[in-house]
TIFIVO-864032 format. One record per residue: x, y, z of N, C-alpha, C in turn. Coordinates in pm, whole numbers, padded with zeros to 5 digits, always signed. Layout:
XYZXYZXYZ/...
This chain:
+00085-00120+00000+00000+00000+00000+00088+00125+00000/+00068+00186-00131+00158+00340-00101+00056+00475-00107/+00090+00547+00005+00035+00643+00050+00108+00788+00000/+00001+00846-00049+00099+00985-00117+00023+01070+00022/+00068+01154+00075+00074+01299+00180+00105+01398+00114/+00007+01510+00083+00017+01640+00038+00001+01715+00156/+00064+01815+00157+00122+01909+00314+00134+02023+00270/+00107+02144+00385+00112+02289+00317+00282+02265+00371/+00332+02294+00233+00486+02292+00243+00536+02445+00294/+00679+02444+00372+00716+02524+00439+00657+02602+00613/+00566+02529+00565+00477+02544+00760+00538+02418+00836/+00541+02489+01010+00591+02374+01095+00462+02313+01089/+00318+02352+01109+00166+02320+01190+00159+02212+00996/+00214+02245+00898+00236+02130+00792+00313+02013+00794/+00413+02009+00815+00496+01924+00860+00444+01823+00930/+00387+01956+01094+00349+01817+01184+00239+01727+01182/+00168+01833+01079+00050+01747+01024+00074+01615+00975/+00148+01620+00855+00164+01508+00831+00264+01441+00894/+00316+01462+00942+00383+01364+01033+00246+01278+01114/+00170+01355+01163+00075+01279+01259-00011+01165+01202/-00022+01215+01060-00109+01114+00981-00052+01013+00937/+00089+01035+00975+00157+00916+00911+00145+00818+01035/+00161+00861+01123+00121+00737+01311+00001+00702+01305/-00088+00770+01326-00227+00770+01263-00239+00647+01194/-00251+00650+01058-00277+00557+00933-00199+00431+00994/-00085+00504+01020-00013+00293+01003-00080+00259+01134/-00078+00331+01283-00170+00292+01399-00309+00251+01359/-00364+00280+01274-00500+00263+01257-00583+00182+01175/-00504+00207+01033-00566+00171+00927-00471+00078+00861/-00333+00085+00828-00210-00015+00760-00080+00053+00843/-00046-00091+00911+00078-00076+00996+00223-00059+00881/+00147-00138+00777+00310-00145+00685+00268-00069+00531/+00219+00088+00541+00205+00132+00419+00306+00178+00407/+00353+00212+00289+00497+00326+00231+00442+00463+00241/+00506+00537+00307+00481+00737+00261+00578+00781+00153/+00485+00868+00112+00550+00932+00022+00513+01090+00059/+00615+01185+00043+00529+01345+00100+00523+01462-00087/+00454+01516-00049+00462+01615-00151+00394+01785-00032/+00495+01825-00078+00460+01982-00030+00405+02086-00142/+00319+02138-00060+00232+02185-00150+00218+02354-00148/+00237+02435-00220+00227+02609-00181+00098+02671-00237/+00086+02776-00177+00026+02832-00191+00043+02961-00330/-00015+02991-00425-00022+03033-00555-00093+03060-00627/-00080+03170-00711-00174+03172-00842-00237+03087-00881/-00326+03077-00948-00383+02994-01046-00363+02801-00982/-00393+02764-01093-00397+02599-01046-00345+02507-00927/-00378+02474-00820-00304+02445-00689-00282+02305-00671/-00325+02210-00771-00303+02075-00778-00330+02035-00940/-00190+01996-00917-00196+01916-01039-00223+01789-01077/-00246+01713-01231-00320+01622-01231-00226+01457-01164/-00117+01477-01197-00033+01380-01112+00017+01360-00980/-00084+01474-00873-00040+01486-00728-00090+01350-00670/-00206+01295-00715-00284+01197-00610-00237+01062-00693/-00127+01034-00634-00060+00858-00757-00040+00810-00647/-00069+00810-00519-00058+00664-00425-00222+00579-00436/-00210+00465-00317-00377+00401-00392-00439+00463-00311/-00366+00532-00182-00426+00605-00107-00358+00769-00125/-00467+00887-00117-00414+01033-00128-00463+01108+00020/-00388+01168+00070-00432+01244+00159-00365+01384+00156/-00441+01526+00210-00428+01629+00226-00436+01653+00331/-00307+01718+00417-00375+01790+00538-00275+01916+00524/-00390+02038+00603-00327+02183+00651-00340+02238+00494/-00420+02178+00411-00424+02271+00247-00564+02250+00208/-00563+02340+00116-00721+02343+00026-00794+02221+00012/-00904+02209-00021-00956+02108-00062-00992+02027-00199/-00940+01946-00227-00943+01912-00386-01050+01783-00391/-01167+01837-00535-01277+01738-00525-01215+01619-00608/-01102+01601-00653-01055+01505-00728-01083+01365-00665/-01131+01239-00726-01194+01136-00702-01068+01056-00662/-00957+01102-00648-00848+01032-00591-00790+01059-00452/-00829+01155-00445-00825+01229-00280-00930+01107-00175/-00796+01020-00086-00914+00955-00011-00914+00975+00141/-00813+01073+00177-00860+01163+00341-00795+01258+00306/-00868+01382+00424-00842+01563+00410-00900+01596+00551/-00756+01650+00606-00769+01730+00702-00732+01881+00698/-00825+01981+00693-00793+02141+00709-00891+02184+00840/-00810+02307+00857-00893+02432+00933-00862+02551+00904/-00833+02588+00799-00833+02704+00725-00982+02779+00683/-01040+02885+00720-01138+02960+00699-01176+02945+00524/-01064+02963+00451-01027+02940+00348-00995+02788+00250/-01091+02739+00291-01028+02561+00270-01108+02520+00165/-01151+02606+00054-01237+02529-00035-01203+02638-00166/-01164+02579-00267-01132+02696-00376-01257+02722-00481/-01349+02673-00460-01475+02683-00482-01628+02666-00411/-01705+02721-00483-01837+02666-00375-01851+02538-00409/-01817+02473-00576-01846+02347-00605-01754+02247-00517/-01655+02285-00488-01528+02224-00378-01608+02211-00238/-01682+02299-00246-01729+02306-00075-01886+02174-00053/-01939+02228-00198-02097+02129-00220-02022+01985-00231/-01872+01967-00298-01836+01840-00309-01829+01771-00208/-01773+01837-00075-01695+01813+00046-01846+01752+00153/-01949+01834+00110-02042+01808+00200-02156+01692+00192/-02111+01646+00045-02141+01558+00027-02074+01418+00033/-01970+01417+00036-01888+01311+00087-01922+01243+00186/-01925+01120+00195-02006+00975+00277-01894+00897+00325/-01756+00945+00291-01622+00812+00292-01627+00814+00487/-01629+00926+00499-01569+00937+00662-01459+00965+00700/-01371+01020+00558-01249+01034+00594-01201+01190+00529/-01299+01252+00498-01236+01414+00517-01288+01499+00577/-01226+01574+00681-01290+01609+00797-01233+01770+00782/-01341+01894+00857-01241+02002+00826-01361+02073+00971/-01275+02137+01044-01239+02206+01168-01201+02341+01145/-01240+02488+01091-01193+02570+01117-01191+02637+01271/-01272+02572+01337-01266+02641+01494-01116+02570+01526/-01048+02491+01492-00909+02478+01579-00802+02545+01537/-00711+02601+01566-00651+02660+01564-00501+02606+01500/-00473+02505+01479-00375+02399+01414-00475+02291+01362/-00389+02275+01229-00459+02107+01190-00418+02010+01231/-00235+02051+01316-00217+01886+01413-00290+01891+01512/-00334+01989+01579-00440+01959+01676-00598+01920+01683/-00585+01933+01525-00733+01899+01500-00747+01786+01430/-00632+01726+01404-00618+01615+01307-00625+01474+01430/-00545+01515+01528-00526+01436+01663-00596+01435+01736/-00744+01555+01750-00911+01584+01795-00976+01427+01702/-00993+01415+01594-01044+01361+01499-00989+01188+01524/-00884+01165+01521-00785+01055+01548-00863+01029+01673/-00806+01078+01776-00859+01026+01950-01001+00994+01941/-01117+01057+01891-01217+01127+01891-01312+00968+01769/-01246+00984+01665-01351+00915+01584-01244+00756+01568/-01161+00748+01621-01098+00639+01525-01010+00568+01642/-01033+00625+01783-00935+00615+01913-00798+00598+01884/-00746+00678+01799-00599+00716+01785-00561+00794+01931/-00408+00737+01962-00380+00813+02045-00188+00819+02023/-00119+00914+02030-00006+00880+02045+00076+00980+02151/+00111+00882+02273+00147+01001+02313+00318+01044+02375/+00389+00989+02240+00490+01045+02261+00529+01131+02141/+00416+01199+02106+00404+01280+01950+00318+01421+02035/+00323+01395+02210+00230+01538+02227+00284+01654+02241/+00456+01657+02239+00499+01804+02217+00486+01862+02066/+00492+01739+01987+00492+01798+01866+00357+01880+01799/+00237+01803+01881+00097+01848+01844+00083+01976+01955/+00151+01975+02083+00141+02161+02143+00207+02221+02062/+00342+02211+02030+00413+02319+01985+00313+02348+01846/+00264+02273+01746+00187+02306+01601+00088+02408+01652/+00037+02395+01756-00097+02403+01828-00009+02608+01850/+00080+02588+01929+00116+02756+02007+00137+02799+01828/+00248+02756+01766+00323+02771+01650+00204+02850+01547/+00077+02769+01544+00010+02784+01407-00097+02932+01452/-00132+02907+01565-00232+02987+01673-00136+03096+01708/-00033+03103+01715-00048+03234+01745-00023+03232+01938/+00006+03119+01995-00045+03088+02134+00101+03146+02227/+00188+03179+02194+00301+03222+02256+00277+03330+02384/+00367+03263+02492+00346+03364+02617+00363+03473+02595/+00451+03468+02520+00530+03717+02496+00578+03700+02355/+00548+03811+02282+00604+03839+02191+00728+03778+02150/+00853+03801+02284+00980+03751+02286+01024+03646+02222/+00915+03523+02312+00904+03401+02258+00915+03346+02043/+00826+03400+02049+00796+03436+01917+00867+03418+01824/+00989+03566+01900+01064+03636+01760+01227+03621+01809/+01254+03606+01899+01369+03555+01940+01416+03409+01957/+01324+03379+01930+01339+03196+01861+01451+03119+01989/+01414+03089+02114+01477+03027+02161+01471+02854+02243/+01330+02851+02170+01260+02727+02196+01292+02629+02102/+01326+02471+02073+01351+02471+01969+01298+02418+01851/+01160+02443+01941+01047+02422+01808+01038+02526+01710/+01037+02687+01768+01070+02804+01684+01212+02829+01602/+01257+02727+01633+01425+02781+01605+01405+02642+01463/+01346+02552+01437+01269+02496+01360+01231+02541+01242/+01084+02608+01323+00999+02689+01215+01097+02792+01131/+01217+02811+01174+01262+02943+01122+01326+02875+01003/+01393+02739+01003+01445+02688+00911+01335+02619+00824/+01193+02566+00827+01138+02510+00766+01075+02624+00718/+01036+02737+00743+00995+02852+00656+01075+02909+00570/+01192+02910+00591+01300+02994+00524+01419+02907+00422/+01394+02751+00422+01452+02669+00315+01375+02717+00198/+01494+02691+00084+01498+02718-00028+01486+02571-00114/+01547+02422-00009+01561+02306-00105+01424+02257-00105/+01419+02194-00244+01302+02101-00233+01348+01982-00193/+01245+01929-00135+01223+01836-00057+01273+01844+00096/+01318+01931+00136+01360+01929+00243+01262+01924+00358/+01164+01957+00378+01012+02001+00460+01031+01824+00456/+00973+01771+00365+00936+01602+00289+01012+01561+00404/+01142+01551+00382+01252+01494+00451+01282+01474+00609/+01203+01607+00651+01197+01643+00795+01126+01538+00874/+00968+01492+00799+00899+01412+00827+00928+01299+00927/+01010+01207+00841+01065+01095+00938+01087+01121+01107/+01198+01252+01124+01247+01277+01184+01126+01330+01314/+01074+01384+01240+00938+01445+01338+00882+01367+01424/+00845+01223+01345+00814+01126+01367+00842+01028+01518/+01018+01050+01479+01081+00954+01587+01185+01023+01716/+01163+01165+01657+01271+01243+01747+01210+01328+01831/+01227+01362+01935+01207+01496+02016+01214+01604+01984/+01183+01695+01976+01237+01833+01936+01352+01909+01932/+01398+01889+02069+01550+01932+02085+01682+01889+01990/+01628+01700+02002+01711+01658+01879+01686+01699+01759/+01582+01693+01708+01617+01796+01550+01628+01898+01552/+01658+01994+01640+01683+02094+01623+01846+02120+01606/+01901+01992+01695+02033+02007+01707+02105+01908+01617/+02046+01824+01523+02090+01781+01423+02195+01867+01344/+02308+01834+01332+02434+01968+01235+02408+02063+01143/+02319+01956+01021+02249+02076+00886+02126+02140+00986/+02038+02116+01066+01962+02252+01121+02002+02314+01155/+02107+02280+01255+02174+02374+01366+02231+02482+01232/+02319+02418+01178+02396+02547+01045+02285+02645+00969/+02134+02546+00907+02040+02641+00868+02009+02715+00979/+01966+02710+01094+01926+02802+01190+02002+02910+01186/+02108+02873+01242+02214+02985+01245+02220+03090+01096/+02223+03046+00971+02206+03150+00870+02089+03194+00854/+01979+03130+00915+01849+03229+00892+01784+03317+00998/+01875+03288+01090+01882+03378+01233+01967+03481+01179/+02075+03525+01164+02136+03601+01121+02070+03676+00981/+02025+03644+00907+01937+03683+00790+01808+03754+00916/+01735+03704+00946+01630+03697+01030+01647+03834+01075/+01764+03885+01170+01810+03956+01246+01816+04091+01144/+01898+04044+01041+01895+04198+00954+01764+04235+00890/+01702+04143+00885+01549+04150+00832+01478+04216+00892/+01475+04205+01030+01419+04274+01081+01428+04433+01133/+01596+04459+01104+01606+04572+01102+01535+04659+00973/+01529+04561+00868+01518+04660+00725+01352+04662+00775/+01272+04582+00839+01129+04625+00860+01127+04719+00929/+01224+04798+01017+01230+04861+01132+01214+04993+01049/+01320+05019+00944+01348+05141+00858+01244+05150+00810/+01183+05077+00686+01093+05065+00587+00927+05071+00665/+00883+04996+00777+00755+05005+00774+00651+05187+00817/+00533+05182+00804+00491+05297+00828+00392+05276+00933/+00366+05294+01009+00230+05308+01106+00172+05407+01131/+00037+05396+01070-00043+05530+01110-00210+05447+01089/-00248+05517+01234-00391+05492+01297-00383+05321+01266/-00306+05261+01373-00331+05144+01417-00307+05016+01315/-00279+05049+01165-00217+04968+01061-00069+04987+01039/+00009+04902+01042+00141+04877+00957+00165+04876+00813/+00232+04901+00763+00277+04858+00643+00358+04876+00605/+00470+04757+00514+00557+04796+00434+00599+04699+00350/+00671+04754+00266+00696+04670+00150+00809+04629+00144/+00837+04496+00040+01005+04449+00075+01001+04382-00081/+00918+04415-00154+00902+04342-00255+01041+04337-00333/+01149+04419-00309+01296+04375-00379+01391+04372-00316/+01345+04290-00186+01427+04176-00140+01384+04043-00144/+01464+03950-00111+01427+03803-00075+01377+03747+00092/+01231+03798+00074+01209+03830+00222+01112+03696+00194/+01055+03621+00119+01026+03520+00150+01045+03416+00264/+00927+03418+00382+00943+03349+00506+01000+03411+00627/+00994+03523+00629+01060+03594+00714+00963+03587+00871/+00985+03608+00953+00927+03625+01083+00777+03733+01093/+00668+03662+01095+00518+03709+01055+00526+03827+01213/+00625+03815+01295+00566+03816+01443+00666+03990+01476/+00791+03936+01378+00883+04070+01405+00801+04201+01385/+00705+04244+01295+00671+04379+01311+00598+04441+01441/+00528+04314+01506+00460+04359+01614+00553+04366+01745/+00687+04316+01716+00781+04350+01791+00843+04468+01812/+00890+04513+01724+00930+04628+01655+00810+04727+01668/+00700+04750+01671+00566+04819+01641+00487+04762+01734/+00467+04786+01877+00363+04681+01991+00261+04752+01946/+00225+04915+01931+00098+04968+01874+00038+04900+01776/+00089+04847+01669+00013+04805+01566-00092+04714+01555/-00167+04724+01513-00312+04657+01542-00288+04521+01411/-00311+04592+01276-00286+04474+01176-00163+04540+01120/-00119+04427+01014+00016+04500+00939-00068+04454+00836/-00006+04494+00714-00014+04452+00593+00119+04448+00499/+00142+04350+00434+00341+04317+00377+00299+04261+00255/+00375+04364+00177+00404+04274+00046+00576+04224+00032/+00506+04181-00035+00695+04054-00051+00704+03959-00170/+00789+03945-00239+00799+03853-00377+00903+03799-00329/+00877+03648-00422+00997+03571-00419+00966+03514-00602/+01034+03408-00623+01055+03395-00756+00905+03297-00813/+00866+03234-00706+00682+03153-00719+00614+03263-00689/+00576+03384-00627+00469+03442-00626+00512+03562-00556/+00418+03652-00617+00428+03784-00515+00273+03758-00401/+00320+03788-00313+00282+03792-00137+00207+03907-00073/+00114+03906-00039+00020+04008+00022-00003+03973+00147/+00066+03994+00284+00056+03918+00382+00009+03970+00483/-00167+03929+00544-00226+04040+00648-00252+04000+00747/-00178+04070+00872-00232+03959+01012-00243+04058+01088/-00290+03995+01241-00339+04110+01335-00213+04106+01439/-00186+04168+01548-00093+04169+01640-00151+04073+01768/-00122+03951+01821-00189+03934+01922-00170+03965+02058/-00081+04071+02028-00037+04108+02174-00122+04278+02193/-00166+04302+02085-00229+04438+02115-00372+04378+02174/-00392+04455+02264-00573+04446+02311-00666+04508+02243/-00658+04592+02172-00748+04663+02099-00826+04565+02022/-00963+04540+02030-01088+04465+01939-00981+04413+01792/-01026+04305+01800-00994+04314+01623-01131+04236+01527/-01201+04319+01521-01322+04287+01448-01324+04257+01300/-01239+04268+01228-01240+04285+01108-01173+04088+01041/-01239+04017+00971-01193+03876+00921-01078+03920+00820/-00992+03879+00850-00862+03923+00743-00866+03830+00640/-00942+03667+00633-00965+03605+00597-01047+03617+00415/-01163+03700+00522-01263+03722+00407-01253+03847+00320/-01151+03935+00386-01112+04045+00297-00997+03986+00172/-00910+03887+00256-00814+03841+00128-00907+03725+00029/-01025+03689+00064-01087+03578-00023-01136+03659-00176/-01160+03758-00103-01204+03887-00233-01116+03915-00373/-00991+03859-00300-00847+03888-00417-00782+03749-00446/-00879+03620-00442-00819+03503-00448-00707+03452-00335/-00724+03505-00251-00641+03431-00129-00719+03384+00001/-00707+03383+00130-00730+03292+00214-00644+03324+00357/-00743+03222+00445-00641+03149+00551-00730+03189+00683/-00698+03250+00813-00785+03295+00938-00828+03414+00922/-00907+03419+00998-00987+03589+01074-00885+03642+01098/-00761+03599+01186-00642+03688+01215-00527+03711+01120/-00530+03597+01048-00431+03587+00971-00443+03528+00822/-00423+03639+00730-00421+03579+00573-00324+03626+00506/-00371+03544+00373-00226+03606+00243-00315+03605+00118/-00266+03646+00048-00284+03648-00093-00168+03647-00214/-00155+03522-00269-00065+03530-00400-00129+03516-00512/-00058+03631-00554-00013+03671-00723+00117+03622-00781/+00135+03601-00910+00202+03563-01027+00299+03694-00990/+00462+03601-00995+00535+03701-00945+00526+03856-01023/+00478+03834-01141+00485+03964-01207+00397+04089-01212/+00284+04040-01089+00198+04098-01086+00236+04184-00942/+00325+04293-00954+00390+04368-00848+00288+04422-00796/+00276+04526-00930+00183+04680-00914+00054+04626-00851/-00021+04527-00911-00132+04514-00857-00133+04449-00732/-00053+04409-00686-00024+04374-00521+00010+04447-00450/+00108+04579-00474+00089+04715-00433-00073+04804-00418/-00114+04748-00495-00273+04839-00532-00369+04737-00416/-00332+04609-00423-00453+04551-00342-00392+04607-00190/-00270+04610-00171-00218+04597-00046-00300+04727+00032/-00257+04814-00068-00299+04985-00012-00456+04986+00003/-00509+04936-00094-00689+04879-00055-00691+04814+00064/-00650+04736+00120-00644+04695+00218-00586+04768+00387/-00499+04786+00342-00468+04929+00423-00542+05011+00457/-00590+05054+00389-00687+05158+00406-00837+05143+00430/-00858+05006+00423-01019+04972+00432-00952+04919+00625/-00859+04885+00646-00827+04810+00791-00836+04949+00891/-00771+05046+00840-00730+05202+00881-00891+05217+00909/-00959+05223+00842-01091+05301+00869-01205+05178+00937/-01181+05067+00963-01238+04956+01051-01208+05012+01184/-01065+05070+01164-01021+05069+01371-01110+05183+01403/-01090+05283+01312-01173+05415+01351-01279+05424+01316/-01376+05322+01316-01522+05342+01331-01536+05258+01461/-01454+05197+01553-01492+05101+01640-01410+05203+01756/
């Protein structure tokens, strides 16, 4: 039995997803299937292609939903988890029992391992730091800011390298390891420890150039980095740098897509009433109430400049009517 795993590639709360489904399945359903991973991004236009689902079994977790008749489990909780209404009428009609979607949780390893315990008495529990840390990591759940952005945990010190790799397959690769190791140990594995260290140092100047470059006025951030290689950079540094800021809004290109990236601060108290979710669904993107993105075709600068400032300015005048 070979099992293909599609994963939102470059997320830790992806990773550990599938990592979990991989204990899961062989605990549950086939002790001796083969994995196979494919990471999956987020992008313009077409988001699965026709040769993604070639195991006899396909599964998705932490990504969109695909009505393809080869897809045979799907775990999301993305606000954003259906790229159509026909995707959504497909989903609700489904009888298998095996695609399940949770936007009230806040991680899909935690909701994937809700579902597991819950419908199928999965339990694993020497996989439960990996399902808190997805759980603080994906949510947003961190005691202080500090935590966050100074990466000294070494589940964050992680995320910094699985967001900020450039190789393919490398996310894929991590898998195993997720699997059978503790945290501390992969973190301190030689090639992390060396990626950490260069994307901490990258990290570090990065955050100075947000320091120069961003603007705040009436409770929104913004700034642009679109000609640098800021792809994956720390979502958490502006509200470090900026504790006033209510939402930011960031554009950013890399060589797959230009980036419209809108989240709220969770360390400010001020209301945040506004779904960041459903404002980026408007421009073909996605994701939480607190936190979304939107990609464009790298060449589509200007008009990611134009949505960004729409956005900006519709967030600007949300705070000041409340």
């Amino acid at each position: 039995m070979r099992v293909r795993v599609c994963f939102h590639d470059q997320c830790f709360d992806g990773a550990c997803s599938a990592a979990l489904f991989t204990r899961f399945y062989r605990t549950c359903i086939n002790a001796k299937a083969e994995f196979n991973y494919r990471g999956l991004a987020h992008r313009a236009g077409q988001l699965f292609e026709p040769d993604f689902f070639d195991g006899d079994e396909n599964a998705i977790v932490d990504f969109k939903y695909s009505s393809s008749d080869r897809l045979t489990w799907w775990f999301d909780h993305h606000q954003s988890a259906f790229l159509t209404p026909a995707d959504a009428e497909h989903f609700r009609r489904d009888t298998s029992g095996r695609k399940f979607y949770g936007p009230e949780f806040r991680s899909c390893t935690k909701f994937l391992a809700h579902v597991g315990s819950t419908k199928f008495g999965f339990a694993a529990s020497d996989l439960e730091e990996l399902i808190h840390w997805a759980d603080v990591i994906d949510g947003a759940q961190y005691p202080d800011i500090q935590s966050a952005v100074e990466m000294r945990d070494p589940a964050t010190q992680l995320t910094l390298v699985i967001e900020g790799t450039r190789s393919k397959g490398f996310v894929a690769g991590l898998i195993p390891e997720l699997l059978s190791k503790p945290l501390h140990q992969i973190a301190a594995l030689p090639h992390i420890r060396q990626a950490f260290e260069q994307f901490y140092q990258q990290h570090l100047k990065f955050t100075e150039r947000i320091r120069t470059r961003a603007e705040l006025k009436d409770g929104v951030l913004f700034f642009d980095v679109s000609d640098q290689d800021a792809e994956g950079y720390n979502k958490f540094a502006p509200y470090y740098l900026f504790p006033d800021a209510v939402y930011c809004v960031a554009v950013s290109r890399s060589r797959e897509r230009t980036k419209i990236a809108v989240g709220s601060n969770p360390w400010n108290p001020t209301p945040k009433t506004t779904n960041l979710a459903t404002i980026s669904e408007r421009f073909g993107g996605g994701g939480h109430a607190k936190v979304a993105a939107i990609s464009l075709p790298p060449g589509d600068l200007e008009r990611a400049q134009q949505i960004a400032r729409e956005i900006v300015r519709e967030l600007r005048a949300s705070l000041q009517e409340n």
